[in-house]
Structure formats: C-alpha cells, structure tokens
C-alpha positions in Angstrom: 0.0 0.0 0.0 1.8 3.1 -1.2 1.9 5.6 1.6 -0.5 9.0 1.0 0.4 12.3 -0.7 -1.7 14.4 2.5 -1.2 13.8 5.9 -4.1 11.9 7.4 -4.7 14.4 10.3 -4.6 17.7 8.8 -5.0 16.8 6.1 -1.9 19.1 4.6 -0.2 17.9 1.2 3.2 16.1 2.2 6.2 18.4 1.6 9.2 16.2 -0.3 10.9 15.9 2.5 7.9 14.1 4.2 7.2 11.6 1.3 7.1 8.2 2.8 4.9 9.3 6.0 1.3 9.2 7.0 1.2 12.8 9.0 3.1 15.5 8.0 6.2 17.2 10.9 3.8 19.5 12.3 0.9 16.9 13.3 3.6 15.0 14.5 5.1 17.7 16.7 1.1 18.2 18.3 0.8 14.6 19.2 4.6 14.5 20.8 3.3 17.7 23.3 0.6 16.0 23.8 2.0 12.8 24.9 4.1 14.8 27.0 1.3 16.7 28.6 -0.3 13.2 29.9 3.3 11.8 31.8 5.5 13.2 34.8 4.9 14.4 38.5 3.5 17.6 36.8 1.5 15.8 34.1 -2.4 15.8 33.9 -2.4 12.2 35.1 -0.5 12.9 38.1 -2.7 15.9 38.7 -5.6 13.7 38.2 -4.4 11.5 40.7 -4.0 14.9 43.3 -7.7 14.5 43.7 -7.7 11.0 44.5 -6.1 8.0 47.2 -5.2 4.6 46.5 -7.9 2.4 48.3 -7.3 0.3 50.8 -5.8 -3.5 49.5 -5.4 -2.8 46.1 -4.0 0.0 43.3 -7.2 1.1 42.9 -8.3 4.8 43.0 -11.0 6.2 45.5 -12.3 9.6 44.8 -11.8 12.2 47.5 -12.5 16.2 47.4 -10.0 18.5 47.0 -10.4 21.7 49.3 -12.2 24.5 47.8 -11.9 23.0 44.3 -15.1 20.7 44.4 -14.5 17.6 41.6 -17.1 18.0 38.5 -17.5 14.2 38.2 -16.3 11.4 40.1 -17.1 8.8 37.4 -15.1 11.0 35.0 -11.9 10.9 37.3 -11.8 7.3 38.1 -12.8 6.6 34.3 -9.7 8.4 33.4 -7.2 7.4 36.1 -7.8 3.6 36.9 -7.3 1.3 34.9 -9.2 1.1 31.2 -8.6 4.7 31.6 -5.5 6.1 30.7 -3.5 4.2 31.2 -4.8 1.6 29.0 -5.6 4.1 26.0 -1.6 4.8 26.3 -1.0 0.9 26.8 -3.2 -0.6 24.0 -1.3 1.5 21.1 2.0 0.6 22.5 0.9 -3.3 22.4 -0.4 -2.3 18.7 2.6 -0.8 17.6 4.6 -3.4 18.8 3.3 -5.2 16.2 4.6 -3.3 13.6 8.7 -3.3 15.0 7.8 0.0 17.3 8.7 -0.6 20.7 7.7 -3.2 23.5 5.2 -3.5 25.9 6.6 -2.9 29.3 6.6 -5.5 32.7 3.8 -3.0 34.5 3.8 -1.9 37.6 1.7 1.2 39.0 -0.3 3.0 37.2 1.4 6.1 37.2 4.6 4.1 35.9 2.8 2.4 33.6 1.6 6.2 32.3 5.2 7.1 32.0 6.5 4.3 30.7 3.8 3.8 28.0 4.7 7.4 27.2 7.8 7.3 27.0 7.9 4.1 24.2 5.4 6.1 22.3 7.4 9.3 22.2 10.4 7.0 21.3 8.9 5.7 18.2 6.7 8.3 17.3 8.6 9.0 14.1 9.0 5.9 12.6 5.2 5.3 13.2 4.8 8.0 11.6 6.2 6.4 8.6 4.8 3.3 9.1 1.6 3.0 11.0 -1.5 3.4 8.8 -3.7 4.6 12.0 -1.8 7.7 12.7 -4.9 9.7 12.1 -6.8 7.4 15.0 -3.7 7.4 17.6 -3.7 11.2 17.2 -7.4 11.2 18.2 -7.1 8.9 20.8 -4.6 10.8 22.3 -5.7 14.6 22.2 -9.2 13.5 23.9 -7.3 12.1 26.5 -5.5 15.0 26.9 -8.8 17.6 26.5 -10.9 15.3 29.1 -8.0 15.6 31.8 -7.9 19.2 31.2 -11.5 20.1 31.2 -11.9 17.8 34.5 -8.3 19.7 36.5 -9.6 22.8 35.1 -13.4 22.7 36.7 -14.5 23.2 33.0 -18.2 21.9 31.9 -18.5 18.6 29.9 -20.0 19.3 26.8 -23.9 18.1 26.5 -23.9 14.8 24.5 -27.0 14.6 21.8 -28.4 10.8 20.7 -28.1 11.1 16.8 -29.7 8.3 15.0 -27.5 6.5 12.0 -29.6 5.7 9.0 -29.5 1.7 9.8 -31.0 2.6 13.5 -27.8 2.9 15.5 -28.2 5.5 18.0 -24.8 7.3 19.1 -24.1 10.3 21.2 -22.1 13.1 20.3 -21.1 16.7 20.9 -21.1 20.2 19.1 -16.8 19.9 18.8 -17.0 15.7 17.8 -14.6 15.6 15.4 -17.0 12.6 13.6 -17.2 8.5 14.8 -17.8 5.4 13.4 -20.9 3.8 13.3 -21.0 0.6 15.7 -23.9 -0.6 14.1 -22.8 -0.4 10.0 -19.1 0.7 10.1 -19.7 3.9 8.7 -17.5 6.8 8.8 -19.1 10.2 9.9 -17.0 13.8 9.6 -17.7 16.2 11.9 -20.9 18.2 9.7 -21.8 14.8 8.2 -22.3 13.5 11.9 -24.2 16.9 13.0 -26.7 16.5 10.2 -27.7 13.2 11.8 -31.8 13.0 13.2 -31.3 13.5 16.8 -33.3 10.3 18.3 -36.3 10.5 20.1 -36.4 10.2 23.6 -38.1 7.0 24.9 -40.8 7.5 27.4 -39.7 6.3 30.9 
C-alpha cells in the first residue's frame, strides 16, 4: 500500500521531505506535546491523581475532594485514572505498535509508571510510526481527547452536553457540538464532523 500524498490528520499535502509518511512534521510535533502533557509528576495524570487515594488493599483509585476545588465528576476521574482509563488508551497502542517493529510493551507496575513508561515508548517511536503506521490519524485522536478530558476535568471546566443522533440503519450514538465525527458501531460507517451533526437527533423514549 503506497503511503498517502496528505497527511491523514490535517490533512496538509506532504512536503518532499515528508514523502514516505502518513502525517506531515507538524501533526507530529502536536501529538509528541501532547504525549508529553499526559506523563510526569507535573502531568495531567499525576494531577488527576491529586484529587484521588489509593484504596485500601489494592491499586485502585478512590475519589476524595480536594479543598475548595469541588471535583465536577467522580465517574469522570476514576474513568480516566484507573485502569481502562488512561493508562490503557496509552498501553493498548504501544501493544499495537509493537506489532509493527515500534517498541515493547513494558513489565507494568503502578499505574502512574505504567503512564510514564507507555509514554515514553510512544514518544520514542513516534517517528517511525509516523512512517509506518496506517492509523496515525486514529492514535492522534485517541490521544488529544485524553488529553482535552484531563484538562477540562483539573480545570473545573463543563463537559459538553452529549445529543443521541440516530444513524440511518437505526444505530443511535451520542455526540457533541466539537466531535470531530465516529464510526458507526452498528454499519461501520464513517461520519465527519458536519456529516455526523446533520444526523436526526433520536427521540427520547418514554420512561
């Protein structure tokens, strides 16, 4: 499969000295900053982590209230900082890339480890997945919502208000006013952002 003339982010035409890759330098360069956002005693997972405790008996997280900075949703903290969170986002790609010569998954160990180290493999590779992995687009995604979430949770900022769109074979899917577009779980189609806004927002069921 020859590799594309535009980056699959962007998408930006490839510049000469980019022929070869699936993103172009600069996509590259947002995903990196991102990547490091997420890792480090300063990173927005170790910041998540400020707001909770390990429970008692295992490496699980347990929410508790930081003073005078109340938390805008538990389930959204522990979805993003235990495991399947995360931690697993960050851990899943590494095991994918693995696949394609790009690093090793690590031995484990606590989660905020695990955060680093997954990180820091990713980081490692990131240019030569950029040549090589056909996802890039995807990984980028995966990545930046991770990063917006933990942000919008440390920073007190409102969740935006998810709408039930219905997908013309009866699939109903939530999204946002900023979704960058999803794929249907019913069909497998692909939805943009304005294609998946022009959906027929389903009708409530009566309780």
């Amino acid at each position: 499969m020859d590799a594309p003339a535009a980056c699959t982010i962007c998408p930006r035409q490839l510049l000469d000295h980019e022929t070869g890759r699936h993103i172009c330098t600069p996509c590259e360069q947002r995903i990196d900053q991102n990547l490091r956002k997420l890792a480090g005693p300063a990173g927005l997972y170790a910041r998540l982590c400020l707001r909770i405790q390990p429970g008692r008996g295992s490496d699980g997280p347990v929410v508790t209230r930081s003073a005078g900075h109340p938390i805008p949703c538990n389930e959204a903290v522990l979805s993003l900082t235990a495991n399947g969170g995360i931690v697993s986002t960050l851990e899943t790609w590494v095991e994918d890339w693995a696949s394609y010569g790009l690093g090793i998954h690590g031995p484990g160990g606590r989660l905020q480890h695990r955060v680093d180290q997954a990180v820091d493999t990713l980081r490692r590779n990131l240019t030569r997945a950029a040549h090589r992995h056909p996802a890039m687009d995807e990984f980028g995604r995966e990545i930046y919502q991770a990063v917006r979430q933990a942000e919008a949770i440390i920073s007190g900022e409102r969740q935006p208000r998810r709408i039930p769109v219905t997908c013309p074979c009866g699939t109903v899917t939530s999204v946002t006013l900023d979704t960058d577009g999803f794929e249907c779980r019913g069909c497998q189609r692909g939805y943009g952002h304005s294609e998946a806004l022009r959906l027929q927002v389903a009708e409530r069921r009566a309780a």
